[in-house]
Wavefront OBJ file of the C-alpha trace (Angstrom):
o trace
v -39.233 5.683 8.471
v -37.199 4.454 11.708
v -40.112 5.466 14.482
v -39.169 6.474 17.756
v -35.684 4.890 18.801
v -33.925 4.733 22.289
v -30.322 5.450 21.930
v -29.286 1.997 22.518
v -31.373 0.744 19.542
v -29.982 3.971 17.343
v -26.725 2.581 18.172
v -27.632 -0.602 17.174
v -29.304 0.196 13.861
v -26.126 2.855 12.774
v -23.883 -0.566 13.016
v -26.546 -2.250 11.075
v -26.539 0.418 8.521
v -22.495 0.395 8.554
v -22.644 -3.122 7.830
v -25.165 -2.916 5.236
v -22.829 -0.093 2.928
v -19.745 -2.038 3.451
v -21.390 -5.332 1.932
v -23.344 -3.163 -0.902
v -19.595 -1.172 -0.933
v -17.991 -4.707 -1.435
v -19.996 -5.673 -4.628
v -19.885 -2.221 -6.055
v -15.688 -2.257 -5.891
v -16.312 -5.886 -7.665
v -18.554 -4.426 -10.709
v -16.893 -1.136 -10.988
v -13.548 -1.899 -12.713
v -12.103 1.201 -12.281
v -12.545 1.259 -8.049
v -10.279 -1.763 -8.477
v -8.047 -1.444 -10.178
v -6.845 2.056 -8.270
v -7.031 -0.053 -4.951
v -9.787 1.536 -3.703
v -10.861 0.116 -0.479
v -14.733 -1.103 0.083
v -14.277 0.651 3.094
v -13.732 4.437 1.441
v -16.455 3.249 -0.936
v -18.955 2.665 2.122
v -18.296 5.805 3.242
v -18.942 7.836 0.336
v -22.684 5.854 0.093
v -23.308 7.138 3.349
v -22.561 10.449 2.624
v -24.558 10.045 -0.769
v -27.437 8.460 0.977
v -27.537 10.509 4.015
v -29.013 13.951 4.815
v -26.339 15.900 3.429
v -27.174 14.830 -0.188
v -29.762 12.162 -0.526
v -31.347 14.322 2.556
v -31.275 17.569 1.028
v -32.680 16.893 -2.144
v -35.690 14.983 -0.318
v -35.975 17.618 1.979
v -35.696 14.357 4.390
v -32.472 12.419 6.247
v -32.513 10.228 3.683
v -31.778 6.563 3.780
v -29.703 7.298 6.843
v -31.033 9.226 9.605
v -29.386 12.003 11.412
v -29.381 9.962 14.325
v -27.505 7.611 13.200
v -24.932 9.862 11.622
v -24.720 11.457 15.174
v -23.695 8.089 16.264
v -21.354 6.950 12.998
v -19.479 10.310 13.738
v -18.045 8.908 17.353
v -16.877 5.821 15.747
v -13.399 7.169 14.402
v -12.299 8.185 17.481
v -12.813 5.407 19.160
v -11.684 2.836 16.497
v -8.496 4.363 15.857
v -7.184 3.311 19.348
v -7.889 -0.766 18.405
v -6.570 -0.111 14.963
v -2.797 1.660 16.999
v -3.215 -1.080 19.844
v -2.426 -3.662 17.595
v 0.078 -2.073 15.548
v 3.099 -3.999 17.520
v 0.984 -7.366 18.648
v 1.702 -10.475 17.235
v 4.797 -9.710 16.280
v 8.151 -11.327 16.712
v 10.449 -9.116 18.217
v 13.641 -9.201 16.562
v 16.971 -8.420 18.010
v 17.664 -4.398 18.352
v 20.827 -5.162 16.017
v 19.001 -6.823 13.358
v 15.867 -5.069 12.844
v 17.790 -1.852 13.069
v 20.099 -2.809 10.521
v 17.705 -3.188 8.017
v 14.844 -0.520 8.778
v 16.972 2.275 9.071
v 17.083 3.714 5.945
v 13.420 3.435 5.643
v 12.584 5.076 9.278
v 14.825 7.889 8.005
v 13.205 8.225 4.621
v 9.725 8.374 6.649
v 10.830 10.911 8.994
v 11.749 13.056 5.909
v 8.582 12.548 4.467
v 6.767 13.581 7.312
v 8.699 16.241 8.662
v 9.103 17.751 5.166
v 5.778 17.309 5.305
v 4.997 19.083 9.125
v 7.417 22.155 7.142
v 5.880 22.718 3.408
v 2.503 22.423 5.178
v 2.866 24.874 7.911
v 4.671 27.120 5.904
v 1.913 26.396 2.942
v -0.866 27.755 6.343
v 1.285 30.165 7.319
v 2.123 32.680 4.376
v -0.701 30.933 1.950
v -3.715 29.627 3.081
v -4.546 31.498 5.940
v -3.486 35.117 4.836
v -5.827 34.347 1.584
v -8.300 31.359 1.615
v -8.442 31.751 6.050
v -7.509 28.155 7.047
v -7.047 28.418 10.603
v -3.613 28.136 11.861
v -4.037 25.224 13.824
v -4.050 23.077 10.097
v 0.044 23.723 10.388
v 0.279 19.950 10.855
v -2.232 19.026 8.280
v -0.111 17.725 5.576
v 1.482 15.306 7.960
v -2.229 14.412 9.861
v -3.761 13.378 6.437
v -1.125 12.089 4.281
v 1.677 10.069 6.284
v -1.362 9.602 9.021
v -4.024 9.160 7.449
v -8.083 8.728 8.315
v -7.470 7.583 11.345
v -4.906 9.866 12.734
v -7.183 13.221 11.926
v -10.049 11.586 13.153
v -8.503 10.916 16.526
v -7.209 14.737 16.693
v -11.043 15.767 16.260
v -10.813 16.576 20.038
v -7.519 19.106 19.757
v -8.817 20.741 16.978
v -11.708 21.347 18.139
v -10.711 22.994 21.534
v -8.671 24.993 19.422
v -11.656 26.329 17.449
v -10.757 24.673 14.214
v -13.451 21.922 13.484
v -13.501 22.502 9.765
v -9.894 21.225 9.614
v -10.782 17.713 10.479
v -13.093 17.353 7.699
v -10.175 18.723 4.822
v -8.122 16.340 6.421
v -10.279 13.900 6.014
v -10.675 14.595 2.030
v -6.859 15.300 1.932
v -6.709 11.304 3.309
v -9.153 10.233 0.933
v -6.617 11.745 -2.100
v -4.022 10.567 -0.601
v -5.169 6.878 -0.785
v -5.249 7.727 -4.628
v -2.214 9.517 -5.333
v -0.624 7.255 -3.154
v -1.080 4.102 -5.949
v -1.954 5.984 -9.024
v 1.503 8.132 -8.672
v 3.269 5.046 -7.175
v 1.849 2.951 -10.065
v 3.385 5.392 -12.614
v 6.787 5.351 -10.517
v 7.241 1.556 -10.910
v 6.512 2.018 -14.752
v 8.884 4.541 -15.042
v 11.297 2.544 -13.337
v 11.130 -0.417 -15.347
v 11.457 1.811 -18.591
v 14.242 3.618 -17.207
v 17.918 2.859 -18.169
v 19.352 4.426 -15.047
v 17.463 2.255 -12.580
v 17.418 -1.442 -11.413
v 14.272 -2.511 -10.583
v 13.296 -6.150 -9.786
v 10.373 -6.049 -11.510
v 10.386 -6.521 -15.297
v 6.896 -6.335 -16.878
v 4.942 -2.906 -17.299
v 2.413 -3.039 -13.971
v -1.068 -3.944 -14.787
v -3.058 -2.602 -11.771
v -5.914 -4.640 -12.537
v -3.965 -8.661 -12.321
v -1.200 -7.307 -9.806
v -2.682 -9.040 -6.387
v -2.383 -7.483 -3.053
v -0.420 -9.491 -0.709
v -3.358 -10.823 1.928
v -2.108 -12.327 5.613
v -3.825 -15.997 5.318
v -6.290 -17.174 7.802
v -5.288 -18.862 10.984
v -4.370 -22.053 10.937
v -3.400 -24.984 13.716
v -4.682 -22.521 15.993
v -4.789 -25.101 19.550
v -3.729 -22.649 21.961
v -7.966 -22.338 22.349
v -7.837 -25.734 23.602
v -5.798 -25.375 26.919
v -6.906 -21.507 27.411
v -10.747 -21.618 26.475
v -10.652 -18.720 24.467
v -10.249 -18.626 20.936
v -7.191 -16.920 18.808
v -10.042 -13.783 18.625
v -10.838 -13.700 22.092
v -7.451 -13.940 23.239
v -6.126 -11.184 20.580
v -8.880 -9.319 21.622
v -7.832 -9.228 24.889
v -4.528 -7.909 23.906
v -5.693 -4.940 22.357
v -7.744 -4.716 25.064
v -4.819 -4.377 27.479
v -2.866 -2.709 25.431
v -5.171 -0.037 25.140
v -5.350 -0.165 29.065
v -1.832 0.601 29.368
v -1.728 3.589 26.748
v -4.634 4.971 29.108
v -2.061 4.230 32.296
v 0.992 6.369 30.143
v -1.436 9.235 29.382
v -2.859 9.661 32.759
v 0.449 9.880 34.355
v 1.876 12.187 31.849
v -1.732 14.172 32.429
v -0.719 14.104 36.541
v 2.898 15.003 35.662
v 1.775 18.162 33.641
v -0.949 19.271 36.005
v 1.812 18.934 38.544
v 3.808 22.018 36.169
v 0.434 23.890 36.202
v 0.192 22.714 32.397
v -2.759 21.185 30.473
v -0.803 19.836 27.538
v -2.227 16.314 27.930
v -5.718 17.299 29.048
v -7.013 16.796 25.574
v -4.221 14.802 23.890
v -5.645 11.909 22.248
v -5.240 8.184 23.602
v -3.932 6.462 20.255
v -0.387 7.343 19.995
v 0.169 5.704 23.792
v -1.659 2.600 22.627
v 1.210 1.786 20.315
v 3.600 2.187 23.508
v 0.492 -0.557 25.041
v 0.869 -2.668 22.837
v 4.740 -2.857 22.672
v 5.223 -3.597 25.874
v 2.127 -6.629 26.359
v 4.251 -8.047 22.653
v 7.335 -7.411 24.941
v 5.603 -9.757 27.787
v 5.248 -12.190 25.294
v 8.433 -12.211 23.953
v 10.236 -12.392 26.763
v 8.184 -15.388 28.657
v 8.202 -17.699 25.075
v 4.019 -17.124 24.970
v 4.171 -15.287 21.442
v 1.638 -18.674 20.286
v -0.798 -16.970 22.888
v -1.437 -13.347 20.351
v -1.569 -14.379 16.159
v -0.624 -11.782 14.043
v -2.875 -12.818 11.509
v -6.193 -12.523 13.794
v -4.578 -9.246 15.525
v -4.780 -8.207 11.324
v -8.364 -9.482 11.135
v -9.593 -7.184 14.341
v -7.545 -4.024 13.424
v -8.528 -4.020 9.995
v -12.534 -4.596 10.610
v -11.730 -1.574 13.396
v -9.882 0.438 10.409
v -12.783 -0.114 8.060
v -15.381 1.101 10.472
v -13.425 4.163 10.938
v -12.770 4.885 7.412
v -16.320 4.258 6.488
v -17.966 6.624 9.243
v -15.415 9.380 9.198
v -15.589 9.562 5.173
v -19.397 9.406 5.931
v -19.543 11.749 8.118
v -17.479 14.409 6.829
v -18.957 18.118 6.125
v -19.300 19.031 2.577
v -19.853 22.324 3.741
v -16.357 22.270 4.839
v -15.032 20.690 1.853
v -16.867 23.304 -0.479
v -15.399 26.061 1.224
v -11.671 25.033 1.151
v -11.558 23.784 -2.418
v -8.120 25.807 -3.282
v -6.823 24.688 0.132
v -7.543 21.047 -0.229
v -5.732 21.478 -4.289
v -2.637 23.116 -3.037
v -2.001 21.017 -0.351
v -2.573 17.498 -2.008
v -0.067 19.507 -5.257
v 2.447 19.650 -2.462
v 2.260 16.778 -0.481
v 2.392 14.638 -3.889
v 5.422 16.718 -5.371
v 7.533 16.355 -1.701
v 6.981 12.818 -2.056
v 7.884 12.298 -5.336
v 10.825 14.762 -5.538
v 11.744 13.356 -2.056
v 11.940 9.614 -3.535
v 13.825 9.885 -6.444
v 16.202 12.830 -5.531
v 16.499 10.816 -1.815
v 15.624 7.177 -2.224
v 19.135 6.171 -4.349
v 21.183 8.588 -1.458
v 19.478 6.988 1.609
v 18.665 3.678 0.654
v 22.160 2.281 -1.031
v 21.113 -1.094 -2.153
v 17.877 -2.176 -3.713
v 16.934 1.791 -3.715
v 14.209 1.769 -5.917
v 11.877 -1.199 -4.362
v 13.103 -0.054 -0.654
v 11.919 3.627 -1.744
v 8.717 2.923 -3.186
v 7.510 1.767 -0.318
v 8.107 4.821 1.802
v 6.744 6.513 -0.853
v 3.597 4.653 -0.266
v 3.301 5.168 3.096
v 4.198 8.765 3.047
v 1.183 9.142 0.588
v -1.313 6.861 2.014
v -0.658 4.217 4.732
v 1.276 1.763 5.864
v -0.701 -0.801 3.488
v -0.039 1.515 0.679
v 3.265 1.362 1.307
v 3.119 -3.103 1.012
v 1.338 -3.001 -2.267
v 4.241 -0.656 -4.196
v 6.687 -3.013 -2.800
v 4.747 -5.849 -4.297
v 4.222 -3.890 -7.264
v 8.175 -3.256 -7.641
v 9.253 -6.612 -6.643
v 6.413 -8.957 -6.853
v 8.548 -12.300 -6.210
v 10.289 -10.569 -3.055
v 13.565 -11.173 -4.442
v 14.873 -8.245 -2.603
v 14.491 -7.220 1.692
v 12.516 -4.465 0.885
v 8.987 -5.800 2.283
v 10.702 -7.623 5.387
v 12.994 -4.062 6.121
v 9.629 -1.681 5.308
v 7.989 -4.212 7.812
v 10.317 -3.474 10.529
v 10.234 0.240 10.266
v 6.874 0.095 11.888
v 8.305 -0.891 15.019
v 10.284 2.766 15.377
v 8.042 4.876 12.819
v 4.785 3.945 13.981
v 5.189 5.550 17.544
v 6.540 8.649 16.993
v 5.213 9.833 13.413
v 2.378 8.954 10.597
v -0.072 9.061 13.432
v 2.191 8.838 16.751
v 3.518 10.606 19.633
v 5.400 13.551 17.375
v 2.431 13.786 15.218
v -0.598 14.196 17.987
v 1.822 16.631 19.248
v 1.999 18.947 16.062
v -1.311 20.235 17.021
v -0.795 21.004 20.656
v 2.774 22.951 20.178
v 1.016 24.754 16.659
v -1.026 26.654 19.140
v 1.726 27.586 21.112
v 4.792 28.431 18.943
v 3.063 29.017 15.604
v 3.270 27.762 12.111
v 5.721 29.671 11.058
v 8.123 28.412 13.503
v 6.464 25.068 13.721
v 7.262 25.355 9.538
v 11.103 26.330 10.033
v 11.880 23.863 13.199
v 10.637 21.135 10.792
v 12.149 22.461 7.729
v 15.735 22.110 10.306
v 15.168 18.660 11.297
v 14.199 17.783 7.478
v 18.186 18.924 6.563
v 19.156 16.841 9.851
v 17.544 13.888 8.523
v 18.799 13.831 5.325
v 22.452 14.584 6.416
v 22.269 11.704 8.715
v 20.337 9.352 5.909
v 23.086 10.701 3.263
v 26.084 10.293 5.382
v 25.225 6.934 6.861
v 24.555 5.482 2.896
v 28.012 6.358 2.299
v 29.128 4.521 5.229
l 1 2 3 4 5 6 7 8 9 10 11 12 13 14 15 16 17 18 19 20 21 22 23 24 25 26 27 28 29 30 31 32 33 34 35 36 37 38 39 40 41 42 43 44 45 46 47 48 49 50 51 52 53 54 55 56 57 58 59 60 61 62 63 64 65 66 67 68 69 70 71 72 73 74 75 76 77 78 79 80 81 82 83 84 85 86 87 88 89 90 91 92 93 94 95 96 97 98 99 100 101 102 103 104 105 106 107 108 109 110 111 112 113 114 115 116 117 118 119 120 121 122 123 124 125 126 127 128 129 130 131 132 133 134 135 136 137 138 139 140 141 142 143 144 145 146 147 148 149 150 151 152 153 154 155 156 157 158 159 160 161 162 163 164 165 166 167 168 169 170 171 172 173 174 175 176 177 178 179 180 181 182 183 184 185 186 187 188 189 190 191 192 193 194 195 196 197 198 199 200 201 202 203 204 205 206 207 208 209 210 211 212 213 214 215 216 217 218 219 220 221 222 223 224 225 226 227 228 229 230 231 232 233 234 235 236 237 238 239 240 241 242 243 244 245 246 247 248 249 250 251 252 253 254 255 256 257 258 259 260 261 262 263 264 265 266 267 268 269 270 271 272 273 274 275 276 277 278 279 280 281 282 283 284 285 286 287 288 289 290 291 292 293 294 295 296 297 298 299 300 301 302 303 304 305 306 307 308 309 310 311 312 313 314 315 316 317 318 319 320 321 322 323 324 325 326 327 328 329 330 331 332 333 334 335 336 337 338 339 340 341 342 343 344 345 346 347 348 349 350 351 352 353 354 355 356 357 358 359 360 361 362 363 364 365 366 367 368 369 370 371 372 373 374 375 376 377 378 379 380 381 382 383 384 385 386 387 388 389 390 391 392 393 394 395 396 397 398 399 400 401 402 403 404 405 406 407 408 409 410 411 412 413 414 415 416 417 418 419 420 421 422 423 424 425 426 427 428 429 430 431 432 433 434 435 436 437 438 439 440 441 442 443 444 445 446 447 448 449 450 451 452 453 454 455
């Protein structure tokens, strides 16, 4: 169908055919009420029409690659890897800095919460690999981390530990964690959907919002486009280029961290670092070009908003071509694995923010909560949409406090430093151990998050 193609023009024609499923992906989330009103994103949708319309299924009943060659699967299937260091670059960019004291104040209880989630997470999971799912279903060991990687990561974050994982002989775990991150964007509203109704029906808790939550009318909170944008006019470059260029750097500086930290290992006669993936360092880019900003009054220079519109076209790509380009094979084999892992990954997080969320978070609890929750379950932009669910007028600091837990969350877990580094010390120590060092810090954390409510 495609002739003969140079591998400049397949690359070409596999962003062509990208483009194509997310517009077609677009109008089928608009006609399908059901895709919706669950949140679905067009992106996830793309992906699964690429799967569906590629050789794996369209392909093998055709006896053909289908509508999407093989080629250009070969090429969609390099895209996450790459797009998830864009989509961490400009996790801190374009963002006011706020005083250590104040942003502290407020995001504490939720960067404890998270850390519970995800370390709870790093524990039931490797413990789950450990004594369950490799001694009877033969998931590799290295999938101790996988709870954490899918859930509280996310696409992304699995996608960019394709490199590890493979080194370490366990391919197939990329692609459950890539259908573990595909529940997870589903439990993540459906369960915290149910949560806020329960809320509002319950006697024992306070909850700002009043009415039962219609998934179908309740908006999601969208950044606005740019507006007075004239830094373009003294510069040259427009709000894109110049965000662009931020990420750019910022990128360029994670690549600086992880080289010398490569050097410093070698130096020890260790290859920790040899295959560690770039993302997590990006974040630590990023920080410190926002930092530059901050500090020299140019913040006008990097918009938040257009940072939003680069990072989220990257994060669609990358959902879209990893969910696209996942095995089935895989998937088919690990059934019971992928079942018992989402069953405890969605009970942690559920027992963890009701039993938890009134301890740790003292005022507020509920909306606070939900949004950890959210994140802990999906993403970060999970995580904004409970909070708007729970208190859609904002009445409470819950959205502004969740926001500034990115700033010490982001870097070390759900996709940062700690969490590329699950893999690596797996290997080395073991799930089992990996499961009980976690399950320690877990009890740590909540002491801490228990004690300090009191306070």
């Amino acid at each position: 169908m495609f002739g003969e193609f140079s591998d400049t023009q397949w690359v070409a024609l596999s962003f062509v055919l990208l483009g194509i499923a997310l517009l077609v992906a677009t109008l089928v989330r608009r006609y399908v009420p059901p895709l919706h009103r669950l949140y679905i994103p067009a992106s996830v949708i793309a992906g699964f029409l690429i799967l569906i319309l590629g050789p794996q299924i369209l392909g093998a009943l055709t006896g053909t690659d289908g509508l999407i060659p093989r080629a250009a699967v070969d090429v969609l299937s390099r895209l996450p890897g790459l797009m998830i260091n864009i989509v961490f670059a400009g996790v801190m960019l374009g963002k006011r800095l706020p005083s250590v004291k104040s942003f502290w104040g407020e995001s504490a209880p939720h960067f404890i919460l998270g850390s519970v989630f995800s370390f709870g997470q790093f524990a039931l999971g490797a413990l789950a690999v450990a004594f369950i799912l490799t001694p009877f279903f033969g998931l590799p060991a290295a999938a101790g981390s996988i709870l954490e990687l899918s859930f509280a990561g996310g696409h992304g974050t699995i996608a960019g530990m394709g490199e590890i994982l493979d080194n370490a002989g366990a391919p197939e775990v990329v692609d459950i964690g890539l259908g573990l991150a595909t529940i997870s964007m589903i439990t993540g509203v459906v369960g915290g959907s149910i949560l806020v109704n329960y809320a509002i029906r319950s006697p024992r808790i306070t909850v700002a919002r009043t009415s039962r939550v219609h998934p179908a009318t309740d908006a999601v909170h969208f950044v606005a486009p740019n507006s007075g944008d004239t830094a373009s006019t003294d510069l040259g470059l427009g709000s894109i280029s110049r965000s662009f260029g931020a990420i750019a750097l910022s990128i360029a500086l994670g690549l600086v961290v992880l080289e010398v930290l490569r050097l410093i290992a070698r130096a020890f006669g260790s290859d920790l670092f040899d295959a560690f993936p770039l993302f997590p360092f990006t974040v630590i880019g990023g920080f410190a070009v926002q930092l530059v900003l901050t500090a020299t009054r140019k913040e006008e220079l990097v918009e938040r908003r257009t940072v939003n519109d680069i990072t989220t076209l990257a994060l669609d790509i990358l959902i879209a071509a990893a969910i696209g380009t996942m095995s089935l094979a895989a998937l088919g084999a690990n059934i019971p694995s992928l079942v018992i892992l989402t069953v405890i990954a969605f009970g942690w997080s559920v027992i963890g923010m009701l039993w938890l969320g009134p301890r740790i978070h003292r005022v507020h609890w509920f909306e606070h909560a939900i949004a950890d929750y959210g994140q802990s379950q999906g993403n970060v932009a999970t995580g904004f949409v409970l909070a708007d669910m729970a208190d859609p007028g904002r009445t409470t600091a819950a959205a502004r406090a969740y926001g500034y837990k990115q700033l010490t969350y982001e870097p070390l877990l759900g996709g940062g430093i700690l969490t590329a580094l699950s893999v690596p010390i797996i290997l080395v120590i073991g799930p089992v151990w990996f499961g009980v060092a976690s399950a320690v810090i877990t009890i740590g954390l909540i002491l801490w998050g228990v004690l300090r409510g009191r306070r």
